[in-house]
PAGUPA-551908 format. One record per residue: y, x, z of N, C-alpha, C in turn; residue number from 1. Coordinates in pm, whole numbers, plus 50000, padded with zeros to 5 digits. Layout:
// PAGUPA-551908
     nyy     nxx     nzz    cayy    caxx    cazz     cyy     cxx     czz     k
       Y       X       Z       Y       X       Z       Y       X       Z   NUM
...
//
This chain:
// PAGUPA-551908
     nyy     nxx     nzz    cayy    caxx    cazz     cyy     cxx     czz     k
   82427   92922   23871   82425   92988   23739   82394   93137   23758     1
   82291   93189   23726   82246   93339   23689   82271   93408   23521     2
   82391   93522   23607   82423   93600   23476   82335   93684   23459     3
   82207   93711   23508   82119   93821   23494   82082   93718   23359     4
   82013   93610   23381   81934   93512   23259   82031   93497   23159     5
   82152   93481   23131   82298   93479   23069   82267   93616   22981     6
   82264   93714   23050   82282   93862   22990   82109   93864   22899     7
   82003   93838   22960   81932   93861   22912   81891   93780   22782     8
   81909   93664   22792   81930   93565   22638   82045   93680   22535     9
   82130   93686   22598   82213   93727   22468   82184   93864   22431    10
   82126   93940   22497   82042   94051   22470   81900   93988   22346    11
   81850   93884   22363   81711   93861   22314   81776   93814   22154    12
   81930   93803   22142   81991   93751   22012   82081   93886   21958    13
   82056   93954   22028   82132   94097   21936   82043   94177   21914    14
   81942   94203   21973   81854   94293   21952   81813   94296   21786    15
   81800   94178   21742   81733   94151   21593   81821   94254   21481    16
   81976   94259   21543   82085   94297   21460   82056   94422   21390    17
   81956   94468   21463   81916   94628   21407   81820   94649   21292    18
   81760   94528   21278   81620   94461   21184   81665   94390   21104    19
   81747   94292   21106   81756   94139   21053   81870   94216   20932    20
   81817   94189   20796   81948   94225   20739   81990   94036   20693    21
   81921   93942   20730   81991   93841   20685   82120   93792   20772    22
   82104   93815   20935   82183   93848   21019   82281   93927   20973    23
   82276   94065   20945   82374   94128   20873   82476   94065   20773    24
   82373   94014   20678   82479   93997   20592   82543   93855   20603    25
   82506   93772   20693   82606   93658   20717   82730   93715   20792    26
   82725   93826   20892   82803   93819   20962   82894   93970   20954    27
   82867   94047   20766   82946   94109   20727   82958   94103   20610    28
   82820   94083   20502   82815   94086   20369   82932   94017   20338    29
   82867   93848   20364   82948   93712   20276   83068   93723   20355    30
   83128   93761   20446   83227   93784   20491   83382   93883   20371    31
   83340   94013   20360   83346   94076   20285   83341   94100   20120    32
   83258   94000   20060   83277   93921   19926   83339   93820   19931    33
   83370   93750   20061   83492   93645   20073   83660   93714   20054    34
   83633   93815   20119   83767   93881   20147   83822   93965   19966    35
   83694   94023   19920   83754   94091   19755   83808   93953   19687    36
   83697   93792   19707   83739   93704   19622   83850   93654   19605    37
   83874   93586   19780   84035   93528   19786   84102   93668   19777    38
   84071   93797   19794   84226   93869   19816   84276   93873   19661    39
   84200   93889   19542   84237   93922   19448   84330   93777   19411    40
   84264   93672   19414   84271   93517   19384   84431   93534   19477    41
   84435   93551   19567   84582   93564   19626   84646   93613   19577    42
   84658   93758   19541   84725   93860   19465   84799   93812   19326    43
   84687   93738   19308   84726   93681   19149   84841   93515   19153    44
   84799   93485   19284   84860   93325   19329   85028   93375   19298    45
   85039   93465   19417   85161   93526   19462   85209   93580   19353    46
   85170   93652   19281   85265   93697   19127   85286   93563   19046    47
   85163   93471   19026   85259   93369   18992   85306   93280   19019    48
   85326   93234   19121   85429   93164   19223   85497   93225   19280    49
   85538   93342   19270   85645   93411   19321   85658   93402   19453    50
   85574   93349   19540   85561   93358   19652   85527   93436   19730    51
   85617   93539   19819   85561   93634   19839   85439   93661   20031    52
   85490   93486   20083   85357   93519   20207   85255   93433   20173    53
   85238   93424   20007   85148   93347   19970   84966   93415   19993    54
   85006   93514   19969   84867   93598   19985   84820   93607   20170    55
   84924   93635   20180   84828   93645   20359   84844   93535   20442    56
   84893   93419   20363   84858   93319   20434   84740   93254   20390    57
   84690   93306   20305   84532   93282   20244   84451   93356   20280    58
   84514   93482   20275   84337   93573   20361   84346   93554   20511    59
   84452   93493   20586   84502   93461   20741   84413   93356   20770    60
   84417   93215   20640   84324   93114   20644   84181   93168   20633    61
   84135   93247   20526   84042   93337   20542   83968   93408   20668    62
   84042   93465   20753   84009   93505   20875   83969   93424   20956    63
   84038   93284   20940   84026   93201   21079   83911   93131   21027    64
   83890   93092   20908   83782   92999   20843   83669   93071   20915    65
   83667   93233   20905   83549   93319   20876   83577   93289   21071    66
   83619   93270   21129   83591   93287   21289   83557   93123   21362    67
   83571   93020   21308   83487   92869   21315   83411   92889   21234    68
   83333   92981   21193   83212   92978   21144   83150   93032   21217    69
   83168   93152   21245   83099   93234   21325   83060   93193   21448    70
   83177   93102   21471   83176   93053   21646   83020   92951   21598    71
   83045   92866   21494   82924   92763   21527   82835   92809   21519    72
   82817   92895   21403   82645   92989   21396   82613   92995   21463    73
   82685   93050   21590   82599   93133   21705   82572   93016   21812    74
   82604   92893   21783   82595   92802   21830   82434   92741   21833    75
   82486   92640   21711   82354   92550   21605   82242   92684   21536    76
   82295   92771   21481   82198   92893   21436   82089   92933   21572    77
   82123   92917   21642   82038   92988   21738   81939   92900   21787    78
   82007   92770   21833   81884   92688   21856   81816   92656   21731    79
   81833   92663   21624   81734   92674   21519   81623   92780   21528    80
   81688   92880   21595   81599   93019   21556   81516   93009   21703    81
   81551   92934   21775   81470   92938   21932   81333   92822   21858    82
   81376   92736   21769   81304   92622   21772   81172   92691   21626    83
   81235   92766   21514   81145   92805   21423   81065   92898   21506    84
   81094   92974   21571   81031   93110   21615   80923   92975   21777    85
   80944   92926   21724   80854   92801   21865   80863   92856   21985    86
   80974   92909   22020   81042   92957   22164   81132   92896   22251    87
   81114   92762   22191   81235   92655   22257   81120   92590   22418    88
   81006   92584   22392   80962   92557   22516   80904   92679   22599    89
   80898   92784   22564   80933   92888   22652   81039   92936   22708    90
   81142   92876   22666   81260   92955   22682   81320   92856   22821    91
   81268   92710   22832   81312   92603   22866   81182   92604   23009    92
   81082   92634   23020   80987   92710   23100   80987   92761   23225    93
   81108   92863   23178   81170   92962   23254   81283   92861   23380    94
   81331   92953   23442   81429   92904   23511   81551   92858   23446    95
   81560   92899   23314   81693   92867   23245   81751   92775   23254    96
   81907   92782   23256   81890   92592   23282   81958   92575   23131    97
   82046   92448   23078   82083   92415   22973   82218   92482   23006    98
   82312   92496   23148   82415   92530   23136   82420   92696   23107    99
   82365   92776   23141   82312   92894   23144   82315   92923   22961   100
   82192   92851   22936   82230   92892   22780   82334   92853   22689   101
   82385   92761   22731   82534   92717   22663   82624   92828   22674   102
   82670   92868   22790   82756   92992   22817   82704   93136   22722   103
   82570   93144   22753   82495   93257   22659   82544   93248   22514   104
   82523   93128   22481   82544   93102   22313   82714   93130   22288   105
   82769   93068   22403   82987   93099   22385   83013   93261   22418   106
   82892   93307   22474   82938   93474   22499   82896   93535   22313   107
   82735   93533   22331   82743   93567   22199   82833   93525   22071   108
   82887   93397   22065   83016   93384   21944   83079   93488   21948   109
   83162   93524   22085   83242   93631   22125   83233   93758   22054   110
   83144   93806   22098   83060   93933   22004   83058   93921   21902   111
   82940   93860   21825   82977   93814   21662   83057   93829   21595   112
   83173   93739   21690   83275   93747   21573   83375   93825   21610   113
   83388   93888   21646   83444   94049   21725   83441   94141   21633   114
   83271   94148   21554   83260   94258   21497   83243   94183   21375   115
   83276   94098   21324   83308   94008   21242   83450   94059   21207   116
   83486   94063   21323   83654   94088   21260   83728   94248   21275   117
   83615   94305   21339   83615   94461   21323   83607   94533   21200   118
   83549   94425   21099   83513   94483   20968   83576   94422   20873   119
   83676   94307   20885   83701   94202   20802   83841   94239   20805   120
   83940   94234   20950   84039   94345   20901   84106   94468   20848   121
   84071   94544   20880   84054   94654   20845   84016   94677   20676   122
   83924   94595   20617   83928   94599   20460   83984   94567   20420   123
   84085   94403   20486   84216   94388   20411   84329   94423   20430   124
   84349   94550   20510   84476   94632   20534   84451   94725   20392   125
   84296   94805   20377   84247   94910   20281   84280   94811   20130   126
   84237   94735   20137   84250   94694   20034   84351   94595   19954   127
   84429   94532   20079   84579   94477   20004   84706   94487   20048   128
   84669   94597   20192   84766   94612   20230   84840   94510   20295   129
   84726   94406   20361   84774   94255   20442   84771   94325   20577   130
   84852   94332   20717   84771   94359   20827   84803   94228   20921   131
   84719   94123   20928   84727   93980   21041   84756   94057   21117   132
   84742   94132   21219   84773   94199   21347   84914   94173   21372   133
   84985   94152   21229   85149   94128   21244   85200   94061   21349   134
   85101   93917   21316   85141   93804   21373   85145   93782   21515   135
   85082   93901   21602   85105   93949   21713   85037   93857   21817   136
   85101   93747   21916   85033   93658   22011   84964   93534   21917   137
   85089   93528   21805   85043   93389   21737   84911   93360   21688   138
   84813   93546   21659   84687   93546   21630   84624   93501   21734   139
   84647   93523   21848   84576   93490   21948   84521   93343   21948   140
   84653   93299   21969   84660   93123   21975   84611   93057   21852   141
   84583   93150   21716   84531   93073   21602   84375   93092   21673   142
   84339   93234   21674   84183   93249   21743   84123   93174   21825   143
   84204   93163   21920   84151   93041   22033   84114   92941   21996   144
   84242   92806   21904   84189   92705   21812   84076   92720   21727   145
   84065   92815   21682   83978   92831   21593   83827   92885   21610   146
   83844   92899   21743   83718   92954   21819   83626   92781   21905   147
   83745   92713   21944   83743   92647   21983   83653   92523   21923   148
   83727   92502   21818   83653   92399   21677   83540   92446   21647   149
   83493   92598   21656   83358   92631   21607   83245   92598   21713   150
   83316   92592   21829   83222   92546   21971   83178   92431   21961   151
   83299   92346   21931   83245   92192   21938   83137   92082   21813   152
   83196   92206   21687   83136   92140   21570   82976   92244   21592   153
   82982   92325   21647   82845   92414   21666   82760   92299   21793   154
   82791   92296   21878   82716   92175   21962   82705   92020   21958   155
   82800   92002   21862   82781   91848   21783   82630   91829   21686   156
   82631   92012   21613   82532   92051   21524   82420   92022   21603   157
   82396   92142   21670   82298   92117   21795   82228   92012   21826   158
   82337   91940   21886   82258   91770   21909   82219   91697   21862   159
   82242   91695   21733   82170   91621   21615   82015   91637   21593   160
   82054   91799   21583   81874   91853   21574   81817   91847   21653   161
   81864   91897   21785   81782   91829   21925   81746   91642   21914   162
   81815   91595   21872   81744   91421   21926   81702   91414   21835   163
   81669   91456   21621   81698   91406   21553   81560   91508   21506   164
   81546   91610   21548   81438   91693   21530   81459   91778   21363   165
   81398   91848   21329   81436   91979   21242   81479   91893   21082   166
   81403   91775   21024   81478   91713   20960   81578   91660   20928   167
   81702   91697   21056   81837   91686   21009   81911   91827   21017   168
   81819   91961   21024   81867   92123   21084   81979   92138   20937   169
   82002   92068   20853   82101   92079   20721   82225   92088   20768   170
   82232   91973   20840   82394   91976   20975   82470   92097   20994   171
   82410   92172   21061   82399   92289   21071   82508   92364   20981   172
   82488   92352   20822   82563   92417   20761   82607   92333   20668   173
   82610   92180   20670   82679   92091   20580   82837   92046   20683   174
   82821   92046   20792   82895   91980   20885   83011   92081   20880   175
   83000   92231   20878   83128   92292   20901   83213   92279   20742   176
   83117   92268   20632   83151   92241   20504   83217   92139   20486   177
   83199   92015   20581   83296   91937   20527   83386   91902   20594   178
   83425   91969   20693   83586   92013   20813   83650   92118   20674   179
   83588   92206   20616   83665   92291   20492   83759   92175   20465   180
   83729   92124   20330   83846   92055   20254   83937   92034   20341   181
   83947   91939   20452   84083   91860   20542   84090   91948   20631   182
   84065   92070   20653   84139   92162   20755   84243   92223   20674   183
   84304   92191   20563   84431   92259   20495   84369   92415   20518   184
   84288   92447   20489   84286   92611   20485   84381   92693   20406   185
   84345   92658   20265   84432   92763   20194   84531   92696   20151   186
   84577   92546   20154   84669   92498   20101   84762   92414   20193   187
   84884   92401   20146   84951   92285   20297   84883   92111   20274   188
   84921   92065   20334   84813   91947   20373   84903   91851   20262   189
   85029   91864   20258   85050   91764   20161   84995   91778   20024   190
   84938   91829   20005   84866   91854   19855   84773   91796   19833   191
   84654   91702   19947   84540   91652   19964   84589   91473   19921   192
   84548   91450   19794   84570   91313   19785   84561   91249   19911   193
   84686   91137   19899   84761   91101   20022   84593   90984   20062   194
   84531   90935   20040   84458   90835   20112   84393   90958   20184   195
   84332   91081   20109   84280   91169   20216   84339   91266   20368   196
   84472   91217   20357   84565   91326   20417   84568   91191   20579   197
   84517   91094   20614   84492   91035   20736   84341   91140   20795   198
   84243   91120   20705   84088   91216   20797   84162   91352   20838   199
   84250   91463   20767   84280   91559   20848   84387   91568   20940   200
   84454   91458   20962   84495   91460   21033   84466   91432   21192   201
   84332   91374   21168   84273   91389   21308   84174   91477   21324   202
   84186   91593   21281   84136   91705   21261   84226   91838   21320   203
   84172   91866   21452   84243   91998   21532   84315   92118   21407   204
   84191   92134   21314   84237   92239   21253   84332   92255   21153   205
   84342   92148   21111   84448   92112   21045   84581   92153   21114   206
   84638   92163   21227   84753   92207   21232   84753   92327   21278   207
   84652   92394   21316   84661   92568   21353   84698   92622   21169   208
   84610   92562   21117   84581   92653   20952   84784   92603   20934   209
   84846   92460   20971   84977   92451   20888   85097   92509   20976   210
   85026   92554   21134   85114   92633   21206   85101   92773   21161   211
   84970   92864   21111   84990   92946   21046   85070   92978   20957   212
   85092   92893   20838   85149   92899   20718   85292   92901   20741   213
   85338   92814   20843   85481   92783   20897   85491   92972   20962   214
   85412   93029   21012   85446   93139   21097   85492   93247   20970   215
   85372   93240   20875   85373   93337   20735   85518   93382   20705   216
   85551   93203   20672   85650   93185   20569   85813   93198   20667   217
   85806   93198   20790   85922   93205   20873   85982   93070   20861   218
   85944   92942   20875   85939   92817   20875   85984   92822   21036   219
   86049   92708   21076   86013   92667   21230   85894   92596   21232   220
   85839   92605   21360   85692   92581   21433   85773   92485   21471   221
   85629   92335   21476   85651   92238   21526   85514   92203   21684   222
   85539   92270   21786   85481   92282   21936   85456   92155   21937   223
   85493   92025   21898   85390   91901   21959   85286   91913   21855   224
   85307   91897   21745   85204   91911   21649   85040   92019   21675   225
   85099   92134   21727   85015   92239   21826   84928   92208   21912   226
   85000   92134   21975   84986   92109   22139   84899   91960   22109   227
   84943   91880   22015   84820   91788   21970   84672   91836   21916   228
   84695   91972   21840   84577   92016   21791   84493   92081   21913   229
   84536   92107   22019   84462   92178   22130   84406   92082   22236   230
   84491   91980   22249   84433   91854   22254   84328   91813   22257   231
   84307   91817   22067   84215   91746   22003   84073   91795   22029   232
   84127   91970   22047   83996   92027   22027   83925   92050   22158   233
   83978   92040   22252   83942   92037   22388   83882   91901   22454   234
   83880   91783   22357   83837   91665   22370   83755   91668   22289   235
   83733   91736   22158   83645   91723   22119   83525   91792   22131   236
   83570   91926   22188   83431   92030   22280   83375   91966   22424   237
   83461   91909   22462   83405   91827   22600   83343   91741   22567   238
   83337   91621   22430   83289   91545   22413   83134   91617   22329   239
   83160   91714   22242   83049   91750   22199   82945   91816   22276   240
   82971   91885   22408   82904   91952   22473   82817   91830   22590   241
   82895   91720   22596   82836   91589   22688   82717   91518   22580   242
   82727   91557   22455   82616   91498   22330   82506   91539   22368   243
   82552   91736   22310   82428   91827   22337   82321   91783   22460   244
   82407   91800   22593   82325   91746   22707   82230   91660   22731   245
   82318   91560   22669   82238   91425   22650   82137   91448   22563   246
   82151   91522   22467   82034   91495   22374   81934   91590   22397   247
   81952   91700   22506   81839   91802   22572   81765   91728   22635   248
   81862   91607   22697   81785   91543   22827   81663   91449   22721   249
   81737   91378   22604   81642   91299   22573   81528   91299   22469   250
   81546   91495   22398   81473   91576   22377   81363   91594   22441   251
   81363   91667   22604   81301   91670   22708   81231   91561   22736   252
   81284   91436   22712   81196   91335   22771   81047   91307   22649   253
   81104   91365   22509   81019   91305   22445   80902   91449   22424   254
   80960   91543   22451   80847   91689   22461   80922   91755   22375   255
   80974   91890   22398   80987   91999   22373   80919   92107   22269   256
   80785   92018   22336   80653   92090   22232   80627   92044   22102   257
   80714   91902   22100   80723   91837   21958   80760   91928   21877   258
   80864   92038   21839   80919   92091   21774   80794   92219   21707   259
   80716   92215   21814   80624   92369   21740   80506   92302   21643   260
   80521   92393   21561   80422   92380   21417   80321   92455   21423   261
//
């Protein structure tokens, strides 16, 4: 593995950041009109439910939503943008190998959503006076899960469009849409009509978002429940990243060059 080729891919995906305002505004605009929408929508929850860690356990869900997104973008988004820009068989040309750019694509999430969250906290301290930072290690361990799920549902994405070719590139941004509803984001899970409350439960994220809420509210934490969701998601990035492969390999077999228009 060469980190010179590592460094230089993720260099060839930031550079745009200075040009691209559509780049921009995925990865501060809609971020940031997410944060005025739910914070107010919280503000208003909490006065009338009298609940008072009702609000930042919604912009908390907020944060983490906004960081499994980010993680997959930089995932599935990129091999889109290698494959429109018809740079997927140049890029593949090179010495690169597939493991090389996988790591490239998990460094850049890193970044992304770094400054994703450089700008996303900080407005909701200014503006509601929430600071997540509270939550101290427990952010950590929500980040990780939640970084985690964006890896695996980002290279699940991936592989689709790789074997399946640009007529299924919708994946992409339908697939993290429908982990939303049954990841209990903003609500606790018993609220999800009960025939639906079996699909999130085999769903990692589902218990970071209800270990959050338990942390908010000063609930006891339930550690197997945790420790199942880390589990899940570590079986399910190993399993999604063994897809991707497979489907480079059987991409590769059918031409590479298929993809350019």
């Amino acid at each position: 593995m060469n980190w010179h080729r590592i460094h230089a891919l993720a260099l060839r995906h930031l550079y745009p950041l200075k040009r691209d305002f559509d780049l921009l505004s995925d990865m501060i605009y809609w971020p940031l009109v997410d944060t005025i929408v739910w914070g107010v929508t919280s503000q208003w929850i909490t006065d009338a439910s009298g609940i008072a860690s009702a609000a930042t356990g919604i912009l908390l869900g907020l944060v983490l939503w906004n960081v499994i997104w980010r993680s997959q973008a930089e995932v599935a988004r990129n091999l889109l943008d290698e494959i429109q820009n018809n740079n997927l068989v140049n890029l593949f040309s090179t010495a690169l190998t597939v493991k090389e750019w996988l790591v490239s694509v998990v460094f850049l999430s890193v970044i992304k959503t770094s400054i994703t969250m450089a700008i996303l906290l900080p407005a909701m301290y200014l503006l509601y006076k929430i600071n997540v930072l509270q939550q101290g290690l427990w952010l950590a361990v929500f980040f990780l899960g939640a970084t985690v799920t964006g890896w695996w549902v980002g290279f699940l994405s991936a592989g689709v469009v790789l074997r399946h070719g640009l007529r299924m590139q919708t994946v992409v941004w339908t697939f993290p849409g429908m982990l939303l509803p049954f990841s209990a984001v903003f609500f606790p899970l018993d609220r999800l009509p009960a025939f639906l409350q079996p699909i999130s439960r085999v769903i990692p994220t589902t218990y970071i978002f209800e270990t959050m809420r338990a942390i908010v509210a000063g609930l006891p934490v339930d550690y197997s429940l945790l420790a199942y969701s880390f589990g899940l998601n570590f079986l399910f990035l190993t399993l999604a990243i063994w897809y991707f492969i497979r489907s480079f390999a059987y991409s590769k077999k059918l031409g590479l060059g298929r993809f350019n228009t």
